[in-house]
N, C-alpha and C positions, 0 to 999 in steps of 0.2 A: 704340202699335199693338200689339194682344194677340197671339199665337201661338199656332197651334192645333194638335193632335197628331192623325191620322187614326188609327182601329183598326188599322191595318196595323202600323205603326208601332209597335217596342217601346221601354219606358224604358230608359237606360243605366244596369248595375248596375256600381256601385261596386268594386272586387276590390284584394287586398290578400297576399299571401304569408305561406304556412304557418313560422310561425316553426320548426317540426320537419323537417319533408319537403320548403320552398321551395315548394311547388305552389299555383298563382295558384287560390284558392278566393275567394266573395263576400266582402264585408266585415262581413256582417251573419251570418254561419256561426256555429252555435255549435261545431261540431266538424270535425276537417279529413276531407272525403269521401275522399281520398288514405290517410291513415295512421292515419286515426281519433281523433287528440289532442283532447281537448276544447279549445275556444278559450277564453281567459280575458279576453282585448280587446286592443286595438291598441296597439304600443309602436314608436315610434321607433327606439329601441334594439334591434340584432339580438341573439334571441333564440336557444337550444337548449334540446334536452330533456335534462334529467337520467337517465340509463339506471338509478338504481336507483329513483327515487319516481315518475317520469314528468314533473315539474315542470320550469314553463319559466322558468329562468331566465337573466339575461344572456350573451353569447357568451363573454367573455374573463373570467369566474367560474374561481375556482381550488377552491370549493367551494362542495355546494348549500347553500343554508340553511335549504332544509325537512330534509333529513336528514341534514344533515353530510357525507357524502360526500365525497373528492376525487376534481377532474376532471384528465382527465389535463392537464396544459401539450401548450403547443405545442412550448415549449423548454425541456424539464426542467433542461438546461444551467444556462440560467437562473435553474431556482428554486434551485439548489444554490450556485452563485455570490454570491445574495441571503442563504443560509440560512449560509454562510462569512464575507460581511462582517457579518451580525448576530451570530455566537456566537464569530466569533474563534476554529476547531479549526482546527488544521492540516489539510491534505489527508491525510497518512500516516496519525492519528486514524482520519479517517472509512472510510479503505480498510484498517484494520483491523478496523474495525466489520464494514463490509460482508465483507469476508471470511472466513466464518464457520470453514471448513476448514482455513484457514491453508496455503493451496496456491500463496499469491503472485498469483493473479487472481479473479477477481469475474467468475463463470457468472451466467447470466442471474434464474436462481430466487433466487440472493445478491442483488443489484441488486434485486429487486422488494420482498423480505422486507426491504432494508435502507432502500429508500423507505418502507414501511410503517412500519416501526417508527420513522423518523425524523422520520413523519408529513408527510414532502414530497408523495407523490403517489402515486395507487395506480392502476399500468399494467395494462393487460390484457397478456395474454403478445406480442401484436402487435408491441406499443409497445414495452415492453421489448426484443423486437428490433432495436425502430428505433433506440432510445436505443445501443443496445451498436454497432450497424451508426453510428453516428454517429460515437464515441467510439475505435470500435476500428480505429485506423490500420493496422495490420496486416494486420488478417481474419481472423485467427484464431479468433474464435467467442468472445471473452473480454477482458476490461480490466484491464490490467496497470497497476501504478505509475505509473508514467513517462505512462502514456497519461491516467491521470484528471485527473494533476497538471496535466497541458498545457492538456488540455479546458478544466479552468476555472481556471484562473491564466496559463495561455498560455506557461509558464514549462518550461523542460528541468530534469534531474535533473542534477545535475553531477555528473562522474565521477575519479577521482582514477587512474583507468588508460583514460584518453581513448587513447592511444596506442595500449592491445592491442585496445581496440573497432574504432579505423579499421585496424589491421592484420585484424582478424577480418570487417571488412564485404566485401571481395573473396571471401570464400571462404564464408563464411555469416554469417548474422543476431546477435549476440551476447544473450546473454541478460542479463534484468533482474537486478538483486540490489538489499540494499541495504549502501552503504557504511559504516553504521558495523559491520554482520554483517563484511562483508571484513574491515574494519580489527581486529576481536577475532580470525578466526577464521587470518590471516595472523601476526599476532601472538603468537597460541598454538605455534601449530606448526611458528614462525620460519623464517618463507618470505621470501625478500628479495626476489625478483623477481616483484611481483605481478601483469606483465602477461604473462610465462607460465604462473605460477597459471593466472590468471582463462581464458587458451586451453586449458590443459587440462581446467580445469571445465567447461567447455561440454557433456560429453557425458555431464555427471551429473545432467540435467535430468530426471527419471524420470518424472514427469507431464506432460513434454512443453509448458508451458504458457508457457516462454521466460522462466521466472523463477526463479534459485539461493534457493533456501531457506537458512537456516542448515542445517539438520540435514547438504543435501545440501553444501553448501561442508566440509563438516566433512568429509562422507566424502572428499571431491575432495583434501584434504589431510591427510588420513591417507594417502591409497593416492599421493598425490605427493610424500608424504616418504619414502616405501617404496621408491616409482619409483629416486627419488636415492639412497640409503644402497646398493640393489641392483648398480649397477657394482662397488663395491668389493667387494661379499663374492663376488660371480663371479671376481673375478679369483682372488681367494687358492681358491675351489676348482678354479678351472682349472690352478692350479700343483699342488693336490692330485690331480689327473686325472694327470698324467703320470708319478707316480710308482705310483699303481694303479687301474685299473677300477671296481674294489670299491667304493673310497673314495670314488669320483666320484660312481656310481648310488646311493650309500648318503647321502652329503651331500646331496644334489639331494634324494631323499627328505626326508631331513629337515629341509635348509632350504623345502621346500613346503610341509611341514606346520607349521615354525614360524611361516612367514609368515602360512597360512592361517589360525592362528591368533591370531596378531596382531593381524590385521585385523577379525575375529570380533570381539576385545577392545576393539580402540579404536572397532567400530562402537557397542559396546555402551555405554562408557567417554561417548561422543559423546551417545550417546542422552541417559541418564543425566543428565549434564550439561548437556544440553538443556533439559531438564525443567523442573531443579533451578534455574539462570538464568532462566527463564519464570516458572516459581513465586514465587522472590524477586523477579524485578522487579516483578510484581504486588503483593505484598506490601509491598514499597519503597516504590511509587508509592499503593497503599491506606494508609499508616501516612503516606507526608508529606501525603496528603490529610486526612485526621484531624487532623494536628498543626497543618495551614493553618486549617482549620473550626474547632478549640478554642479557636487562639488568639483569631481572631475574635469567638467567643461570648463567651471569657473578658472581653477588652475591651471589648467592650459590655454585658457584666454590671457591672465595675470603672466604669464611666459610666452609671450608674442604670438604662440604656434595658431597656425589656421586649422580648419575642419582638415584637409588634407592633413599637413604634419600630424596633427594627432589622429587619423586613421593608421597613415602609415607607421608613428611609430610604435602603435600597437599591434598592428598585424608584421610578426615577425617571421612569419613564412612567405610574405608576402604573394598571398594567393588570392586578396581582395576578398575575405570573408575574414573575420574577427570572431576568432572558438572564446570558449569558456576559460583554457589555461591562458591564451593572451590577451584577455584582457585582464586578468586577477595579476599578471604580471605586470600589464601595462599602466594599471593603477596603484602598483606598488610603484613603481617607475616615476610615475608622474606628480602624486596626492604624499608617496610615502606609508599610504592604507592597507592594512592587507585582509582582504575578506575574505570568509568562507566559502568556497565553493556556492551553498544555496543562496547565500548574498550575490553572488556575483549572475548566476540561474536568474535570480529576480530582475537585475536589468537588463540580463540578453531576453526576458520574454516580457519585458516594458518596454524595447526598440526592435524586436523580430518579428515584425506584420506576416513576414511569409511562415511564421514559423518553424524552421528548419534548422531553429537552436542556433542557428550562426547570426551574425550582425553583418550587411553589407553597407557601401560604402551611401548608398541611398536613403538606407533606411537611419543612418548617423545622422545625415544632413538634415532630414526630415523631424528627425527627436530636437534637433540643437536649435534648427528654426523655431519650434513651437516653443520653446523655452528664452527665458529671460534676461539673455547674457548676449553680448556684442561680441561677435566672434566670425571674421570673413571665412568663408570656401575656399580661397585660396588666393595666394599674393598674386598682386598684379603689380607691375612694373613698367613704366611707360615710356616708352622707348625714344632716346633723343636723338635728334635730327645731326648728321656731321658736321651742319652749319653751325648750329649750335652748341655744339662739343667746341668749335672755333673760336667765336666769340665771348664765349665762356672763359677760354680762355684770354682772350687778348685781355676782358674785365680782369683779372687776377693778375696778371702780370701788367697792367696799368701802358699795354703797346697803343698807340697809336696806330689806323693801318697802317701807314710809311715802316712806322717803325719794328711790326708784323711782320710785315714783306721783306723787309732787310734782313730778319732774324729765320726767313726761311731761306733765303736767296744763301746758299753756304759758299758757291763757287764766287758771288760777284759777279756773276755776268749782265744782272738785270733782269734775271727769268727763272723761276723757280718752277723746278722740271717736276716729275711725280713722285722721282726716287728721294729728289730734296724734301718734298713735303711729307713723304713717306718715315724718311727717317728723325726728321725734328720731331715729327707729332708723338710718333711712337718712343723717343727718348721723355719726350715731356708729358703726353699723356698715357705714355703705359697701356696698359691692357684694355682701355676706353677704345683705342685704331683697332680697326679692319682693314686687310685690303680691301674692303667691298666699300667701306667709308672713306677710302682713301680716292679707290675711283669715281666715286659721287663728289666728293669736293671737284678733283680735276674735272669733271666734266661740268660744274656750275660754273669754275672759275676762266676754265680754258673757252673764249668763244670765239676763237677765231678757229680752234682744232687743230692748234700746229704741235701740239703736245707739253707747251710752255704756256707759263700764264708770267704777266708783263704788268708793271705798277700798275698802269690803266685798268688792265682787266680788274683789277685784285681790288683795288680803292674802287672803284664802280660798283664792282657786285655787291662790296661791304656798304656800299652805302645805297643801293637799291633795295636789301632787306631791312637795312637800319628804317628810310622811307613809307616800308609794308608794314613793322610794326608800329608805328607812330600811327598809321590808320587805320590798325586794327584797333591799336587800342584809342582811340580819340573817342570814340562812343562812349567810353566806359568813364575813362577820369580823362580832366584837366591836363593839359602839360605845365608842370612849375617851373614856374622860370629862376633858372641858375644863372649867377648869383643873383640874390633877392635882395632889394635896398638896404636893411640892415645888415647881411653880408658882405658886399661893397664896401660900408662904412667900416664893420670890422676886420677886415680887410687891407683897409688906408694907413698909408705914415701917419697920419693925424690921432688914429686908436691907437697906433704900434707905440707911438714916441709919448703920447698925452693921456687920451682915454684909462688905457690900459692899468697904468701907474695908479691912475688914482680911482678905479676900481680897486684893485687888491690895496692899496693906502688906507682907503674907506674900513676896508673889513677889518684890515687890522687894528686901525683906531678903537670898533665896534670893539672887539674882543677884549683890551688892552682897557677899555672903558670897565668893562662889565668886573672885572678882573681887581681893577683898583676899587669899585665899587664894594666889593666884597671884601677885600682886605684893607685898604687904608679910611674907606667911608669918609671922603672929605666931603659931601655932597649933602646928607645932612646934619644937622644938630638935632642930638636924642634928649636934650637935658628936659627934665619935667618927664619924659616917659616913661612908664611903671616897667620896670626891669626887676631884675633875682639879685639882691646886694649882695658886694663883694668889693669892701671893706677891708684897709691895714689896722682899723681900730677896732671893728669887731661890731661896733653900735654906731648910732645917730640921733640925734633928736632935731625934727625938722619946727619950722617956725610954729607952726600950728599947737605943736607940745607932742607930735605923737614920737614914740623909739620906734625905730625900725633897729635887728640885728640880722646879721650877714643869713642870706637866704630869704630872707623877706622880700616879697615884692613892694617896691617903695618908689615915690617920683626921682625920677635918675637925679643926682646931683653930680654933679663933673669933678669937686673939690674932694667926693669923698668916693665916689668911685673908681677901682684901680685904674679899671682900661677906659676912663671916660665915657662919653655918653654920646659914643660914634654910634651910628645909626647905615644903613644902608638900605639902597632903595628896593623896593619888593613891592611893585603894581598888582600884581596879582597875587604874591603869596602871602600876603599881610591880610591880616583879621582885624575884625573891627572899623571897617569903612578907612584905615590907616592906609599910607602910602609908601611906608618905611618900616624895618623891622631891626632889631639889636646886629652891628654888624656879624656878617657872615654870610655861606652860599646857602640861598633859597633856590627853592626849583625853576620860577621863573629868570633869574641870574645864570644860572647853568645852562637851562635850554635856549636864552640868546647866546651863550660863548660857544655853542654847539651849533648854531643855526651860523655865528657870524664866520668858522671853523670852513663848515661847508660851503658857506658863499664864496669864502676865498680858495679853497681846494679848486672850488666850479670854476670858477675866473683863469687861476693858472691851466687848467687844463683846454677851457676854449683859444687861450690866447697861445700855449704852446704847441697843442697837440691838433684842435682841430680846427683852428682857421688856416694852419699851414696846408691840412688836405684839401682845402677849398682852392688855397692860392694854387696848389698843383694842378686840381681840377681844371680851376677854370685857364692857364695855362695851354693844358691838353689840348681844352676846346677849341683855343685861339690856333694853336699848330694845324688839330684837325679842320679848322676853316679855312688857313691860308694851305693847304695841302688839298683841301675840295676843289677852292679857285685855282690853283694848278693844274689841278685833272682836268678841271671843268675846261680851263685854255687852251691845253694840250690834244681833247676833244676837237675842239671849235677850230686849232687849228690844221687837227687830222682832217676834218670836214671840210674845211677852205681848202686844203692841198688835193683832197678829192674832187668835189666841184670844178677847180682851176684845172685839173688833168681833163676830165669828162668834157668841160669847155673847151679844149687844144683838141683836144681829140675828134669833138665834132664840127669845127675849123676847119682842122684835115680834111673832113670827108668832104666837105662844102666844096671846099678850094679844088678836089682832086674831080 
């Protein structure tokens, strides 16, 4: 049964809410009649407008993606807390960041400037209220230490004079500082009672903002060492008062004015000093950040890696930005090092020019150029030519072309097809073949196009490049002519059967010399030479009347000396302008049995080992010559059979 609709009767339109403005418009709207946005179509997903491009994108976006933009959070809390477990900074870090003054708190235009730059979020001045009215427990209009810390770690500041704080909370508010300031500036000025200190500092707050600065604890304790040393010097001039007027009004003057100027001094002193620790600690914490970062480079230079490897192997998300946790990982990895979170902060903000707390891969390149260390960008590999992967080979396997060409030619037929070259190359060089280097050879080799290559072609082309680098390189060196005259000679039956022989004869003789030199010493007579006696009789009395007994050095006699009065020769290791010394090995003895050792070692291995690669070599040559005049004839007589054809042929026409 159909239904029927009377004119009266309208359709029911469809309606749907303005993803901008909420206001229930058709569904079929191209633009909202309310706020005027253009509609782009229906989403599920609650939608807002982006205030800088007008674009609608998702509710809970932390940024647009047509123009980058950030939106504000709902709970900036949040993104801060998120942006502290990813980079690993202390909270004190970031709240010195943000505090550009160095006043102890963070005003609101600090707070906005320091989301900006940290690229968290970018408030309108509203929000920024909101955020500070969130944070700031107090109400004071500003964000102190103690209060950032809490916000996003939930954590108290711990205090080391907890005592004079609850003493000071009955009477007023105590102000922020930090303790490791107290503990230098108590320690300077040798204050023992820091929790009356810290009461009397309280009204050295000059900015009013509930936070001791160093400079102002400085002053707090200079004028409270003055405080205390001042009982005593009153008393001594109150005993000066009663003995006269004068001395009183006159002392009082001038201990006012040396006080006044005291204080003058050590404000100045403080200042100064202030600076001067501010500058060095920068300095300090810039030069151990340098010395973390070289090392680093240095040991990844010392392990081959380029800039590349060691970017990528520290960006382990591989997002092309380098956080805080991969690099304290990637320098455990690399060094072995493991730094603290603010160690590792100090050299992402000595190589993060953009500052956005991350390292990219530009801003690596740029730190490791300026620095000290040889260390490429990246491997380069220079790519060899399939001719050259050939020849290459043929040098290692000692082929001749002929002998190349045979060893591709599988079938025997005289013609080594694509598939034949294909498959030798890739059994012999492995993963070096492509088919794309396969069909570059055939097509240098192949030049007639018939899909075969033919001794001719094969010996021709090998010896047309062999021709192109000989004039490449002729500018550069010399060609050495192989074999060279004393090769030839070593070479000949006349070395092999004569020479040879009496080369290693020679050395041996040398050796075999030096040898009986030292042990039998026939060469010369020691007798009259002052030697160490040793004696079967024990004494001597020589012509002159003098006794020599055993151990005395005496003119050698041969009748009474055991071992006689052998002597052995020592050109150089003899004293006394002498040319001989009591047989035995001296050093210059040893270092010719060692010299005459190697001569003969050197001899056997030219005459076995490397005059035989000569005689092969030059072998080669003489095949690879009478293998050219082959081709070359084979040529010459391809071109006479061409010619004689072309000459019959233009006969023919004549004739016809």
């Amino acid at each position: 049964m159909g239904v029927t609709m009377s004119d009266g009767e309208e359709k029911e339109t469809p309606m749907a809410e303005c993803g901008s403005c909420r206001a229930i418009i058709p569904l079929d709207s191209k633009e909202c009649s309310e706020c005027g946005i253009k509609i782009s179509g229906v989403s599920e997903v609650s939608l807002g407008e982006c205030g800088a491009c007008n674009s609608l994108v998702p509710i809970d976006s932390k940024k647009c993606p047509d123009c980058g933009v950030y939106f504000v959070a709902d709970d900036v809390l949040d993104v801060l807390r998120d942006w502290f477990a990813n980079t690993g900074i202390e909270a004190k870090k970031l709240f010195e960041k943000f505090d550009s003054d160095s006043d102890g708190s963070i005003d609101a235009e600090e707070l906005r400037a320091g989301l900006l730059k940290m690229n968290l979020a970018d408030l309108p001045p509203s929000q920024v209220d909101r955020l500070i009215d969130e944070v700031d427990t107090d109400s004071d209009g500003v964000i102190s230490l103690a209060e950032l810390v809490f916000s996003i770690s939930g954590e108290e500041i711990s205090s080391d004079v907890s005592e004079a704080v609850e003493d000071l909370e009955s009477s007023a508010k105590p102000k922020d500082y930090s303790d490791n300031v107290l503990e230098r500036v108590v320690e300077k000025h040798a204050i023992d009672d820091k929790a009356k200190f810290l009461e009397f500092a309280q009204s050295y707050d000059e900015n009013d903002n509930d936070y001791l600065t160093e400079s102002e604890l400085k002053k707090a304790a200079a004028d409270y060492v003055d405080q205390n040393i001042e009982p005593s010097v009153e008393s001594e001039l109150v005993q000066d008062d009663e003995q006269t007027d004068e001395i009183e009004s006159s002392d009082e003057d001038e201990y006012s004015d040396s006080a006044d100027e005291s204080i003058d001094e050590a404000e100045l002193e403080d200042e100064e000093e202030e600076e001067l620790d501010v500058n060095d600690s920068d300095e300090i914490i810039a030069d151990s950040a340098m010395e973390n970062l070289t090392k680093l480079v240095s040991t990844a230079a010392s392990l081959d890696m380029t800039i590349r490897d060691m970017f990528e192997s520290i960006d382990g998300d591989e997002d092309g930005m380098i956080t805080g946790p991969e690099l304290q990982k990637g320098i455990v990895e690399i060094c072995g090092d493991s730094l603290s979170p603010s160690e590792v902060f100090e050299i992402i903000s000595l190589v993060d020019e953009d500052s956005n707390g991350r390292i990219d891969a530009f801003e690596l390149i740029d730190i490791i150029e300026s620095m000290d260390v040889e260390m490429d960008s990246d491997s380069v590999v220079n790519p060899v030519s399939p001719f050259q992967l050939l020849t290459n080979y043929m040098d290692e396997t000692g082929y001749t072309p002929s002998a190349l060409f045979n060893s591709l030619d599988i079938d025997g037929d005289s013609k080594v097809s694509k598939e034949e070259l294909n498959l030798t190359l890739h059994k012999e060089l492995d993963d070096e073949i492509t088919p794309e280097l396969v069909d570059e050879l055939m097509d240098m080799f192949d030049e007639d196009e018939d899909g075969f290559v033919d001794m001719i072609e094969f010996v021709a082309t090998i010896e047309e490049h062999d021709d192109q680098e000989v004039d490449q390189s002729a500018s550069l060196s010399d060609k050495k002519e192989f074999p060279s005259k004393w090769q030839r000679r070593m070479m000949s039956k006349q070395w092999k059967d004569v020479v040879w022989p009496l080369v290693h004869s020679a050395f041996v003789f040398f050796i075999i010399l030096w040898l009986v030199n030292a042990t039998l010493a026939p060469f010369v007579d020691g007798t009259g030479g002052i030697v160490e006696m040793d004696s079967e009789v024990g004494s001597t009395t020589t012509l002159d009347g003098t006794t020599y007994f055993d151990g005395d050095a005496y003119p050698c006699d041969e009748s009474v000396q055991i071992d006689g009065c052998k002597n052995s020769l020592a050109p150089f290791a003899a004293e006394g302008g002498e040319i001989s010394m009591p047989a035995g090995f001296y050093w210059d003895g040893i270092l010719f049995i060692i010299l005459g050792t190697l001569g003969l070692v050197g001899g056997l291995f030219t005459q076995l080992s490397i005059v035989p690669g000569w005689r092969a070599r030059a072998r080669a040559m003489k095949e690879n010559s009478d293998e050219k005049s082959a081709v070359k004839t084979a040529l010459d007589e391809e071109v006479d059979d061409t010619e004689e054809d072309t000459y019959e042929v233009t006969d023919d026409d004549s004739e016809e």
